[in-house]
C-alpha positions as CSV (number, residue, x, y, z in Angstrom):
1,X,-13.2,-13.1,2.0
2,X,-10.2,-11.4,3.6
3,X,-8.9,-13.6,6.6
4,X,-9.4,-16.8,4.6
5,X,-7.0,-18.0,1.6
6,X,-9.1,-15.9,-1.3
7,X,-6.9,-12.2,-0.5
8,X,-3.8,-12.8,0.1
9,X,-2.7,-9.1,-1.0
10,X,-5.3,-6.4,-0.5
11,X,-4.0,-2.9,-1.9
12,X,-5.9,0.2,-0.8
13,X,-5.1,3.6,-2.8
14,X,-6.5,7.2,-2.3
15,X,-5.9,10.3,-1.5
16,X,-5.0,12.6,1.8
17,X,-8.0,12.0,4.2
18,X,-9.6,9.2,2.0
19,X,-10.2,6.5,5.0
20,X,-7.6,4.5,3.9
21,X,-5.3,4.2,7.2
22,X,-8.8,4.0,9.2
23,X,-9.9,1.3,6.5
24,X,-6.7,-0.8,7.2
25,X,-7.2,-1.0,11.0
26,X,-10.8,-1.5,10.9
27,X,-10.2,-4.5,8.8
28,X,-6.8,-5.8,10.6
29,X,-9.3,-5.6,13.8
30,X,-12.1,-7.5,12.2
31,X,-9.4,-10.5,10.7
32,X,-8.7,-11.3,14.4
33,X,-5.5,-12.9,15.2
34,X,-2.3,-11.3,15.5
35,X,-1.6,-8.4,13.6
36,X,1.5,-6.3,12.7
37,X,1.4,-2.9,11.8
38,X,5.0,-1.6,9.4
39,X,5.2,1.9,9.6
40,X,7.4,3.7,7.0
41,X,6.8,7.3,8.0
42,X,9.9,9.1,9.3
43,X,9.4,11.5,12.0
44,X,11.3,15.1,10.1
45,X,8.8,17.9,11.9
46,X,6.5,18.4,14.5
47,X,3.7,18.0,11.7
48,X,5.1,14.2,11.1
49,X,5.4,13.5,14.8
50,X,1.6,14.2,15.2
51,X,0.6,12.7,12.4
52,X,2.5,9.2,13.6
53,X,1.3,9.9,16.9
54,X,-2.8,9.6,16.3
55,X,-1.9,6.9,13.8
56,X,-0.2,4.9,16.5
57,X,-3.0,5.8,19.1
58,X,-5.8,4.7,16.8
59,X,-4.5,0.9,16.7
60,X,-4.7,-1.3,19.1
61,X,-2.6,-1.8,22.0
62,X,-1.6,-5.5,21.5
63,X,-0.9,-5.2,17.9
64,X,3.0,-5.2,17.1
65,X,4.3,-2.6,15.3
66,X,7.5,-2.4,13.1
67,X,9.0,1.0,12.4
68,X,10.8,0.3,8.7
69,X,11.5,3.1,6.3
70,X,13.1,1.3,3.3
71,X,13.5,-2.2,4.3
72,X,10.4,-3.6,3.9
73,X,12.0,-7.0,2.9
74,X,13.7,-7.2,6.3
75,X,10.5,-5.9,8.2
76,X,8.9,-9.2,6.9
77,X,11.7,-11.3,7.4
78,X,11.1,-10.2,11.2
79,X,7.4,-11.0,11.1
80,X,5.7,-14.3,11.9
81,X,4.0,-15.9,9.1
82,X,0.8,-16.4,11.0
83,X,0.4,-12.7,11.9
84,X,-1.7,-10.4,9.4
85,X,0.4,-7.2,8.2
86,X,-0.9,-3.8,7.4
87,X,2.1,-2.0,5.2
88,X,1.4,2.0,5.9
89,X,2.3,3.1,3.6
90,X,3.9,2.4,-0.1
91,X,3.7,6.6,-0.4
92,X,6.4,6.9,2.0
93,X,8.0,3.6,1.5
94,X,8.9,5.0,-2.2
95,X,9.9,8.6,-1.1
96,X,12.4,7.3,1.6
97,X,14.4,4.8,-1.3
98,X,14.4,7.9,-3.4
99,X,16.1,10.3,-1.0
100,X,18.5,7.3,0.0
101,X,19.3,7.9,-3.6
102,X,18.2,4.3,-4.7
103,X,17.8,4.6,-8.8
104,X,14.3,4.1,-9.9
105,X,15.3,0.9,-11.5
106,X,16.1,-1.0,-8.0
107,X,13.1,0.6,-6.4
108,X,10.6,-0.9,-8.9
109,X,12.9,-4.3,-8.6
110,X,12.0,-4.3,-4.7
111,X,8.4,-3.2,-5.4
112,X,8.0,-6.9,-7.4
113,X,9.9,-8.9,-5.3
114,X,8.7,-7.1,-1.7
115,X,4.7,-7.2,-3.1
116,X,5.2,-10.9,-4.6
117,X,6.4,-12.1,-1.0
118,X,3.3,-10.0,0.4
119,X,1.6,-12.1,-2.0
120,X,2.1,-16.0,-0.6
121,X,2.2,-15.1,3.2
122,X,-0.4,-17.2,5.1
123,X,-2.1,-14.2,6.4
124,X,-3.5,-11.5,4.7
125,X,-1.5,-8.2,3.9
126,X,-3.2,-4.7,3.4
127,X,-0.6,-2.7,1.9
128,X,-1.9,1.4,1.7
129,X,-0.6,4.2,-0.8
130,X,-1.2,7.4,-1.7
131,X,-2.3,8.3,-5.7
132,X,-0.9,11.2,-6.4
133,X,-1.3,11.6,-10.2
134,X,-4.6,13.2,-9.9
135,X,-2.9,16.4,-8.6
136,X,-1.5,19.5,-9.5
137,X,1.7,18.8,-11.7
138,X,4.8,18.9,-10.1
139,X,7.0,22.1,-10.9
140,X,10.2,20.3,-10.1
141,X,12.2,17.9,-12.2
142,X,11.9,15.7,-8.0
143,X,8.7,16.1,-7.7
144,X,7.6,14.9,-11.6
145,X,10.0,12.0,-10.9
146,X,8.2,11.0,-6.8
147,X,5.0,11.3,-8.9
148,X,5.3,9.1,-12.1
149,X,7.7,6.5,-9.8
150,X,5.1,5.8,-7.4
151,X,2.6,5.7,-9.9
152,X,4.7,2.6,-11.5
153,X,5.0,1.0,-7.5
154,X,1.2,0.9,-7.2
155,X,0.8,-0.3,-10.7
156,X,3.2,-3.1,-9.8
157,X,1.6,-3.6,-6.3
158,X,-1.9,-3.3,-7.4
159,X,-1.0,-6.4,-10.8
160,X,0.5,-8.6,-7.9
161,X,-2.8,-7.6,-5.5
162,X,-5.8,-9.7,-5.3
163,X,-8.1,-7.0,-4.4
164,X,-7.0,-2.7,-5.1
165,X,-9.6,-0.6,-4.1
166,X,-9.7,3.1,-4.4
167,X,-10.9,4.8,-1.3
168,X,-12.8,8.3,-2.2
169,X,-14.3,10.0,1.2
170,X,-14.0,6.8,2.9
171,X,-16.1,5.0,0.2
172,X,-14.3,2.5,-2.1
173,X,-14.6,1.6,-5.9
174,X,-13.1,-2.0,-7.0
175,X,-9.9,-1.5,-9.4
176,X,-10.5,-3.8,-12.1
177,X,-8.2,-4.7,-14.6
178,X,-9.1,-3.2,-18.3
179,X,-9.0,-6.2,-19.9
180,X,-11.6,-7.4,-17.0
181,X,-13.9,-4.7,-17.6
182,X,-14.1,-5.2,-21.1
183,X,-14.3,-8.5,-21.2
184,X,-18.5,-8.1,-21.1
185,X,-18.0,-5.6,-23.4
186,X,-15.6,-7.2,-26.0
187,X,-19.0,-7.6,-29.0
188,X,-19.8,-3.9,-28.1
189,X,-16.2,-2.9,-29.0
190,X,-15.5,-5.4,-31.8
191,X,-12.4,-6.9,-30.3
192,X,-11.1,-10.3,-30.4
């Protein structure tokens, strides 16, 4: 149950074009209540513009929506507690504290601390990021860096999460922890 007290943190991970944005709304629509929408995306090109654009056009009108690049503690601080939030996204969120030159270090340190208050808000929060380490390998020393980083912020988002789900062609598989998964196969494997 998502608009009740058993999700508190819902984490939704995929790729470009995996439903996850259109997952996020449909459920911040089905919650009911009031619902705020913290955009991270920065609007560099024409491309970026657009793509903000038919995001913004595909939620509803009366939701509130908080444009926040890096501070996501602030964003919250601005929130009321009784108002769902849907985070979009954690890809961007992580980029923007790199090219503000944050070290990897404090960036990881805000992940825990911003995903932990996520965590104990009275309403539910759907935070959305991009998986990137199924792709091509990066041919810069930047690039590598952007890719295993954000790779360690959805680990740490996805430990604090109650529910991670990996959306695949707008379908979703249930991330399970490994110990979790093999805990029905513990005799099979011979572990303790």
């Amino acid at each position: 149950m998502l608009g009740g007290s058993a999700v508190s943190l819902l984490v939704l991970l995929g790729g470009a074009r995996s439903g996850k944005s259109s997952y996020a709304v449909d459920l911040g629509r089905r919650l009911g209540g009031p619902v705020t929408y913290v955009a991270t995306a920065p609007s560099l090109d024409d491309d970026m513009a657009q793509r903000i654009a038919r995001h913004r056009n595909e939620r509803p009108a009366e939701w509130t929506t908080v444009e926040e690049q890096a501070d996501l503690s602030a964003a919250l601080d601005g929130i009321p507690n009784d108002h769902a939030v849907i985070i979009d996204c954690l890809t961007l969120w992580t980029s923007n504290m790199l090219w503000q030159e944050h070290t990897e270090p404090s960036i990881l340190d805000t992940a825990h601390v911003t995903s932990e208050r996520c965590a104990t808000r009275a309403r539910p929060v759907i935070a959305i990021s991009n998986e990137v380490g199924l792709g091509v390998h990066p041919e810069t020393d930047l690039g590598r860096t952007y890719r295993d980083l954000l790779g360690r912020v959805n680990q740490v988002w996805t430990r604090r999460a109650d529910v991670a789900l990996m959306m695949v062609a707008g379908r979703a598989l249930r991330l399970e922890t490994p110990d979790g998964l093999l805990g029905t196969m513990r005799n099979d494997l011979d572990l303790p």
